[in-house]
N, C-alpha and C positions, 0 to 999 in steps of 0.2 A: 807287932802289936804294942809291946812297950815305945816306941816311939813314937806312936802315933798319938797315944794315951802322954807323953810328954810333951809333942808337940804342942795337941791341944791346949794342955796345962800352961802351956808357956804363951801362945796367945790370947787365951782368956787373962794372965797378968797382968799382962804389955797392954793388953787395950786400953785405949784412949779414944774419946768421945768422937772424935774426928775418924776415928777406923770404917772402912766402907761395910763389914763384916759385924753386925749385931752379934751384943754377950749370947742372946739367946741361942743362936745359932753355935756358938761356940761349944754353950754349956750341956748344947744337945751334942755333941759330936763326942767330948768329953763323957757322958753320960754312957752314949753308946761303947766308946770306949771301953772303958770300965767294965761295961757289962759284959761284953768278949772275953775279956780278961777273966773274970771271974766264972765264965762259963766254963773256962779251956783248964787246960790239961795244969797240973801243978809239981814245981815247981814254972813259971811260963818260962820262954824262951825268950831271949833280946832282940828277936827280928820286929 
Protein backbone atom coordinates (compact mmCIF):
# COMPACT_ATOMS: atom_id res chain seq x y z
CA UNK A 1 0.00 0.00 0.00
CA UNK A 2 2.89 2.41 0.78
CA UNK A 3 4.17 1.88 -2.55
CA UNK A 4 1.68 2.42 -4.48
CA UNK A 5 0.79 5.67 -2.47
CA UNK A 6 4.70 6.52 -3.48
CA UNK A 7 4.49 5.49 -6.68
CA UNK A 8 1.64 7.62 -7.38
CA UNK A 9 3.32 10.56 -5.57
CA UNK A 10 6.19 10.19 -7.69
CA UNK A 11 4.29 10.33 -10.96
CA UNK A 12 2.07 13.09 -10.19
CA UNK A 13 5.77 15.12 -9.68
CA UNK A 14 7.47 14.00 -12.70
CA UNK A 15 4.56 14.97 -14.86
CA UNK A 16 5.14 16.94 -17.79
CA UNK A 17 2.50 18.34 -20.25
CA UNK A 18 3.61 15.90 -22.77
CA UNK A 19 2.57 12.71 -20.35
CA UNK A 20 -0.13 10.42 -22.01
CA UNK A 21 -1.62 10.12 -18.31
CA UNK A 22 -3.76 13.27 -17.11
CA UNK A 23 -2.79 15.04 -13.36
CA UNK A 24 -6.33 14.30 -12.83
CA UNK A 25 -6.09 10.76 -13.17
CA UNK A 26 -3.07 10.54 -11.10
CA UNK A 27 -4.36 12.74 -8.31
CA UNK A 28 -7.28 10.41 -8.18
CA UNK A 29 -5.26 7.31 -7.77
CA UNK A 30 -3.11 9.21 -5.13
CA UNK A 31 -6.35 10.21 -3.33
CA UNK A 32 -7.62 6.64 -3.31
CA UNK A 33 -4.52 5.89 -2.03
CA UNK A 34 -4.36 7.61 0.77
CA UNK A 35 -7.65 6.66 1.70
CA UNK A 36 -6.54 2.91 2.11
CA UNK A 37 -4.01 3.99 4.05
CA UNK A 38 -5.83 5.66 6.32
CA UNK A 39 -8.67 3.34 6.53
CA UNK A 40 -6.18 0.24 7.44
CA UNK A 41 -4.63 -0.99 10.28
CA UNK A 42 -1.94 1.33 12.12
CA UNK A 43 1.08 1.35 12.38
CA UNK A 44 0.62 0.27 7.96
CA UNK A 45 2.83 -2.09 6.72
CA UNK A 46 5.48 -1.49 3.63
CA UNK A 47 3.93 -3.80 1.09
Amino acid sequence: MLRELVRWTELLETWIPTDVTPTSFCEEQLLQQARLLLAGTWPPRGS
